[in-house]
C-alpha positions in Angstrom: 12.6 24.3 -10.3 9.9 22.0 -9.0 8.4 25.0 -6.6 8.5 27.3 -9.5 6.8 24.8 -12.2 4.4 23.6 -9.8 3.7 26.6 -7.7 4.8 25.2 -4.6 6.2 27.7 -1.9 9.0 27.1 0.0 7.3 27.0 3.4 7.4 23.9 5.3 4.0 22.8 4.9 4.1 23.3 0.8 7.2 21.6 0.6 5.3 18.3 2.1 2.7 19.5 -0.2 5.3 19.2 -3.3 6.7 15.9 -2.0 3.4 14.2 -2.0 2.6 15.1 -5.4 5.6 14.1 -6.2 5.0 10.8 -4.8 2.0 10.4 -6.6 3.6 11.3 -10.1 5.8 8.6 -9.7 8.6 10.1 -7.6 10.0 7.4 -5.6 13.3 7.7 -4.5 14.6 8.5 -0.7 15.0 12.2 -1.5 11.2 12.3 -1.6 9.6 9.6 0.4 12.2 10.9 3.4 10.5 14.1 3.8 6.6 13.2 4.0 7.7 11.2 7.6 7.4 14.6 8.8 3.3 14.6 7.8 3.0 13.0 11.7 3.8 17.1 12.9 1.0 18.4 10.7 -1.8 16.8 11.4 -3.5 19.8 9.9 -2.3 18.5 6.7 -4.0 15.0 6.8 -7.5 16.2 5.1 -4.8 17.4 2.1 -2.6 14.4 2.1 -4.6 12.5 -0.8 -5.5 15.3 -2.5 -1.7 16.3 -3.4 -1.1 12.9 -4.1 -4.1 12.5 -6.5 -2.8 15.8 -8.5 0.8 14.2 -8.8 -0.9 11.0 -10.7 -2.9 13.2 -12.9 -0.1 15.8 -13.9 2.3 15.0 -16.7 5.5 13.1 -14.7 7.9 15.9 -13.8 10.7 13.8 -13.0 11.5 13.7 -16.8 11.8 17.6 -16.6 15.3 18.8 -16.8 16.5 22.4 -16.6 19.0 22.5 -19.4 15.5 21.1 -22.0 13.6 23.7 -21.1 15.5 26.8 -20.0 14.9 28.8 -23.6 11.2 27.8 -23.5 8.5 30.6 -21.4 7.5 29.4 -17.8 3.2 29.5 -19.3 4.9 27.0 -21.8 6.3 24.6 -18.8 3.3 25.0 -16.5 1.1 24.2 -19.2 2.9 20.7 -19.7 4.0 20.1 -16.2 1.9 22.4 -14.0 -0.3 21.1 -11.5 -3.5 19.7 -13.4 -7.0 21.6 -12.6 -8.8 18.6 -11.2 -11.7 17.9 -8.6 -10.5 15.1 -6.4 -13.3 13.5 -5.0 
């Protein structure tokens, strides 16, 4: 549901992506912080690393979302509230 709401894809890099904003939105737990180890293969990644981060902190916290709360409302509806914020990260 996370790829769909935040427009993740499910390739390896954008999973990494996903995890880091999810980090930043207050994610902590081992499912997530596991995962971004694997940053030290992509070094092409590095230059995104804080930006992904910075998004999670300014989107609405995600973790709250829950499929059965939201399953009769429109996906526009859910990525306006949870999608990843528009933001310049400087």
């Amino acid at each position: 549901m996370k790829h769909i709401v935040l427009g993740y894809d499910m390739t390896e890099a954008d999973e990494l992506r996903m995890q880091l904003y999810m980090i930043g939105n207050g994610n902590r737990s081992p499912f997530c912080l596991i995962p971004t180890m694997s940053i030290l293969f992509y070094p092409s990644l590095w230059p995104e690393m804080i930006y992904h981060f910075k998004l999670g902190k300014a989107g609405h916290p995600i973790t709250s979302l829950r499929l059965s709360a939201c399953r009769h409302l429109p996906l526009s509806e859910i990525r306006a509230v949870y999608g990843r914020p528009d933001i310049k990260v400087t």
